[in-house]
C-alpha positions as CSV (number, residue, x, y, z in Angstrom):
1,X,0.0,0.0,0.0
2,X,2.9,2.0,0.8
3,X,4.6,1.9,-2.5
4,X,0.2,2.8,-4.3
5,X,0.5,5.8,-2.1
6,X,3.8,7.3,-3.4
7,X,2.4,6.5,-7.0
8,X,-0.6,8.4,-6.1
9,X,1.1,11.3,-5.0
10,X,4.0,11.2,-7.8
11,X,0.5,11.4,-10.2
12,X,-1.2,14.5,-8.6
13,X,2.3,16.6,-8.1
14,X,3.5,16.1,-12.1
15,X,-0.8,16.9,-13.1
16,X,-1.0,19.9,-10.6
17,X,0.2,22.6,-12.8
18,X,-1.7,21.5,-15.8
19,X,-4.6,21.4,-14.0
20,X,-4.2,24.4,-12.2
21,X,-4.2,25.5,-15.4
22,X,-7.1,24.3,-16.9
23,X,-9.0,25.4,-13.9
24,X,-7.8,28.8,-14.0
25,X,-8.6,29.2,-17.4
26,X,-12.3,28.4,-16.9
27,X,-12.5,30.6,-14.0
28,X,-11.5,33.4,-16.3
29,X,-13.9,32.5,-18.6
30,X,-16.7,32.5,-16.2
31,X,-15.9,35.6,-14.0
32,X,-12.6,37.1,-15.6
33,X,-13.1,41.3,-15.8
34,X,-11.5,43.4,-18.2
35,X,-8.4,45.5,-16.5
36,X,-5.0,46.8,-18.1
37,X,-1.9,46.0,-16.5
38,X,1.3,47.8,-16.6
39,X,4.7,46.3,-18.7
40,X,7.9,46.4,-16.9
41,X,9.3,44.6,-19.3
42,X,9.8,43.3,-22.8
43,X,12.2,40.7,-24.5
44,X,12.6,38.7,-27.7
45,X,14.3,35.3,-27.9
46,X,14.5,34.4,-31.6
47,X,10.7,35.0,-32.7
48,X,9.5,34.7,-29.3
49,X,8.1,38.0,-27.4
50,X,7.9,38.2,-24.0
51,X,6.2,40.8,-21.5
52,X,6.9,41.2,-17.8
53,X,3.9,42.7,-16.1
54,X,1.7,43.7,-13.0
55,X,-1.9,44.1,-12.3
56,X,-3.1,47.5,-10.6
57,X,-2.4,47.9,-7.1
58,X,-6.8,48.0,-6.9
59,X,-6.5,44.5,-8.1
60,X,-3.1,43.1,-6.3
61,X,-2.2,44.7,-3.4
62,X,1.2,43.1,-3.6
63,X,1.8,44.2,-6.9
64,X,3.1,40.5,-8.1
65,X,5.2,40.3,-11.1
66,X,4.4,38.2,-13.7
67,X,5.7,37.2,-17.3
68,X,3.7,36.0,-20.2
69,X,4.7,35.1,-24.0
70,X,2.8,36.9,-26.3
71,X,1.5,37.3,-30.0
72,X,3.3,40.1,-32.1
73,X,0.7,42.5,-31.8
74,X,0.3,42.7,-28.5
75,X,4.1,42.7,-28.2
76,X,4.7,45.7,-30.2
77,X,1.5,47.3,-28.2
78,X,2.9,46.9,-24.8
79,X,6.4,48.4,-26.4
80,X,4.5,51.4,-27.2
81,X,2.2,51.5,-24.6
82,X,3.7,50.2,-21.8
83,X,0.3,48.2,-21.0
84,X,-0.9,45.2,-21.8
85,X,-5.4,44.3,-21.2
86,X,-5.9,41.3,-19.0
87,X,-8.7,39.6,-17.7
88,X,-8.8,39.2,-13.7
89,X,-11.1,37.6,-11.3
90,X,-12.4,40.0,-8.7
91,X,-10.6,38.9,-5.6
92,X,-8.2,36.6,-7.1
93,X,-5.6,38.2,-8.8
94,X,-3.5,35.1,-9.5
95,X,-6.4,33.6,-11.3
96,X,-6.4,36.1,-14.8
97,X,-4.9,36.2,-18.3
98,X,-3.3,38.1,-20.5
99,X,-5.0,39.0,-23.7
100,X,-2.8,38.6,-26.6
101,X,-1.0,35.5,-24.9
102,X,0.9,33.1,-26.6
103,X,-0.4,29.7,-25.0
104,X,2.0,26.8,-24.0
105,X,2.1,22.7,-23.9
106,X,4.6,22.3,-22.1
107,X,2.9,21.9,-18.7
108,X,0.5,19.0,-21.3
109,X,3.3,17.4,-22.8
110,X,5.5,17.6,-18.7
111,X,1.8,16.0,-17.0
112,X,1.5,12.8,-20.4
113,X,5.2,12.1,-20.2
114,X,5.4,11.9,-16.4
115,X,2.0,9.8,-16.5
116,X,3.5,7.5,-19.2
117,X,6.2,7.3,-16.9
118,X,4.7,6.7,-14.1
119,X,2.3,3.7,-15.4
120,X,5.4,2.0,-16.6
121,X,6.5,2.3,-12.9
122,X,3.2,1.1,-11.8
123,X,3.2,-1.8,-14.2
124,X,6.6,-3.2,-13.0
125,X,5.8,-2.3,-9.3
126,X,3.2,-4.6,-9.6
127,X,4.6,-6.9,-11.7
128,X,6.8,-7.7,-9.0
129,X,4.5,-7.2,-6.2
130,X,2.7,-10.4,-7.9
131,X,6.1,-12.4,-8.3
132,X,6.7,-12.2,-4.8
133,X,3.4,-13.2,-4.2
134,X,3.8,-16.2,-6.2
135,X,5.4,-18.7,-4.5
136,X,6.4,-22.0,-5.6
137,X,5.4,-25.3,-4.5
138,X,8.4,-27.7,-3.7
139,X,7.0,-30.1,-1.5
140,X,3.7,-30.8,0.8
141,X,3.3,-32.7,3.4
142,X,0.1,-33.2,5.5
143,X,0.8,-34.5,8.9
144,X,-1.5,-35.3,11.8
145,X,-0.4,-32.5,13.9
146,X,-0.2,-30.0,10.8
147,X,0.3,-29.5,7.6
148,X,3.7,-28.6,6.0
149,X,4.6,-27.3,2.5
150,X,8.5,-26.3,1.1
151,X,8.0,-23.2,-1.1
152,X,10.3,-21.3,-2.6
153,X,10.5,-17.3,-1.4
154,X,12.1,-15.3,-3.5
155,X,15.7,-16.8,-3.5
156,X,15.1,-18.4,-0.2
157,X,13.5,-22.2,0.4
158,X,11.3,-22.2,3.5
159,X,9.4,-25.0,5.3
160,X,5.8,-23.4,6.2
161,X,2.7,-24.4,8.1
162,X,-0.3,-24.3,5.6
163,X,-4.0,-24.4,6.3
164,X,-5.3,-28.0,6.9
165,X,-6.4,-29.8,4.0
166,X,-4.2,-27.4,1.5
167,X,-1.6,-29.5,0.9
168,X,-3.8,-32.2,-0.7
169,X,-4.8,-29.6,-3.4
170,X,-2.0,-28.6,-5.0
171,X,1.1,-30.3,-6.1
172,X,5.4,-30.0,-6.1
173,X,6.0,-26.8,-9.5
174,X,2.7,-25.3,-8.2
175,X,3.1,-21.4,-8.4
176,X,0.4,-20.7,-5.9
177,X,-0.6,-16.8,-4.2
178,X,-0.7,-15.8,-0.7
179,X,2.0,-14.6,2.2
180,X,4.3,-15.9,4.5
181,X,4.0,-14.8,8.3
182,X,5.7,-15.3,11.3
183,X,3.6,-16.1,14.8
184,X,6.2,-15.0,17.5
185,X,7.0,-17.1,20.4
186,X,8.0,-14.0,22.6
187,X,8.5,-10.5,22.6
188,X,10.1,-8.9,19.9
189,X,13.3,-7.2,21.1
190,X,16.4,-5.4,19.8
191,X,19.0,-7.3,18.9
192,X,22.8,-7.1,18.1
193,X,23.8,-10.4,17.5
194,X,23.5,-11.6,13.8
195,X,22.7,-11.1,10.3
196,X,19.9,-10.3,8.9
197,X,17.5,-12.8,7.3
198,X,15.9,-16.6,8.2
199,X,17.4,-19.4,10.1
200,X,15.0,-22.5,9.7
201,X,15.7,-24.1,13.9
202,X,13.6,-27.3,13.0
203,X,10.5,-27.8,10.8
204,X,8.2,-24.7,10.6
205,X,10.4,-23.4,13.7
206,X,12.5,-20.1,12.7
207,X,14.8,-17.2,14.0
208,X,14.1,-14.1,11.9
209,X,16.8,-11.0,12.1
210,X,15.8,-8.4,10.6
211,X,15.1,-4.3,10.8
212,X,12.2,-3.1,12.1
213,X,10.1,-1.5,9.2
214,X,6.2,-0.6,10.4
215,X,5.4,-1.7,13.8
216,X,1.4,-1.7,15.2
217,X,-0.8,-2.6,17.6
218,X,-0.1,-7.1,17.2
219,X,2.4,-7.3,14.9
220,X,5.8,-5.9,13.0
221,X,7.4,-5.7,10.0
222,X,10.9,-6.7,9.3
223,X,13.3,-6.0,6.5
224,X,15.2,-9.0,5.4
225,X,18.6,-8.4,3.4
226,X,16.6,-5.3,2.3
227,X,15.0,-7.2,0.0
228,X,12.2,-9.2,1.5
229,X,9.9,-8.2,3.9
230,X,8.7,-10.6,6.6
231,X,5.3,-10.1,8.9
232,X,5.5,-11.0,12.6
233,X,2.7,-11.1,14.2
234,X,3.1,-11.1,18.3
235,X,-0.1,-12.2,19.5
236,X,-0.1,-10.9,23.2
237,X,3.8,-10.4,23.0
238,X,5.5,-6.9,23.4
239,X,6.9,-5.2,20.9
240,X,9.9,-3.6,22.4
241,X,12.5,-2.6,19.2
242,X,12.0,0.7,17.5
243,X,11.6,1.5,13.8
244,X,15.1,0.6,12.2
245,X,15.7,-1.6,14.6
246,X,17.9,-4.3,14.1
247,X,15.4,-7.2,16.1
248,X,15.4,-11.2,16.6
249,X,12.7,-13.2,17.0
250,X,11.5,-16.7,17.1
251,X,8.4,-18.2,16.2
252,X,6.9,-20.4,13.5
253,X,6.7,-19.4,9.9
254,X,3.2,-20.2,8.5
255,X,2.0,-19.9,5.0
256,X,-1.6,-17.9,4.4
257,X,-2.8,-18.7,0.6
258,X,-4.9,-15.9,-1.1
């Protein structure tokens, strides 16, 4: 959810100006008033013209500078002239435009490239959300006591408890959804001995060393190598290690299918 947010975000800061935009010109439209602003300056760059101007101190009381490309009629007006007719809405002063204006697509062609950008990003982000999510099937066992599977993790092999009767359904080169979790057997502490990642003690038993990455109310979230992310879930432990927290605990590593 963490990584959705951030592509949320990264979506409405790189659309925000071209919006704005948008929504500025159809405030104009709807309420814009005729004024004329004063030129402070002009300037060409090749065939471009350019005007730097201000609205009337009636209008904006902090007399804000603003710059505009324009057509060449209005450029050589506001050379002669030394103003340049807007149209402002009463009471917002940032909100007008320029008559004569040369408009630009640079803040169109900035918002489609970052979005085509961006859904490449998403694609791959959950492309491999969904191949760590996929886990393969080595092995299954279903015991009296519980039921066992070996599934491949990422790069790691794990031996997991799975839900009773699962084990019967699927079969070893199975590429099968869900998470892995690990029930605590005490309270989660910080830790100084070790490197990080998963030491298999015996069967479904395991020591996980990892950094503390989200931590709530019944369980933690560890960072593994930095590259796998384990959930511990503590039951009526305590969780005593801080974020970034380099933590061991034991406990016994199930496997929840989705």
């Amino acid at each position: 959810m963490r990584g959705v947010a951030v592509i949320l975000l990264a979506v409405f800061l790189v659309n925000l100006p071209f919006v704005q935009e948008l929504r500025f010109d159809r405030e104009v439209d709807s309420s814009g008033k005729p004024a004329v602003a004063e030129v402070l300056a002009t300037s060409s760059v090749g065939d471009r013209h350019f005007v730097d101007y201000r609205l009337p101190g009636s209008l904006d009381p902090r007399r804000v500078r603003y710059s505009a490309r324009v057509d060449d009629q209005t450029f050589a007006a506001a050379k002669e002239t030394d103003q340049v007719a807007v149209e402002v809405v009463p009471g917002k002063p940032e909100v007008h435009r320029l008559v004569g204006r040369v408009t630009s697509r640079v803040f169109l062609v900035v918002a489609v490239g970052a979005d085509l950008l961006l859904l490449l990003g998403a694609m791959a982000y959950w492309r491999r959300r969904r191949r760590w999510r996929l886990h393969e099937v080595l092995s299954v066992e279903a015991g009296q006591d519980e039921d066992t599977a070996s599934l491949r993790w990422g790069e790691l092999v794990v031996t997991a408890r799975v839900p009773s009767g699962w084990a019967t359904r699927v079969s070893s080169g199975d590429r099968v959804p869900g998470s892995l979790h690990l029930a605590a057997d005490g309270d989660v502490l910080p830790s100084r001995v070790g490197s990080e990642g998963l030491e298999q003690v015996s069967g479904t038993a395991y020591v996980v060393r990892g950094r503390v990455r989200d931590a709530r109310a019944g369980r933690v979230d560890l960072d593994l190598d930095g590259t796998l992310t384990l959930r511990v879930h503590t039951g009526t432990h305590r969780i005593r290690a801080d974020i970034r927290d380099l933590t061991e605990v034991t406990g016994t590593l199930t496997f929840t299918p989705s």
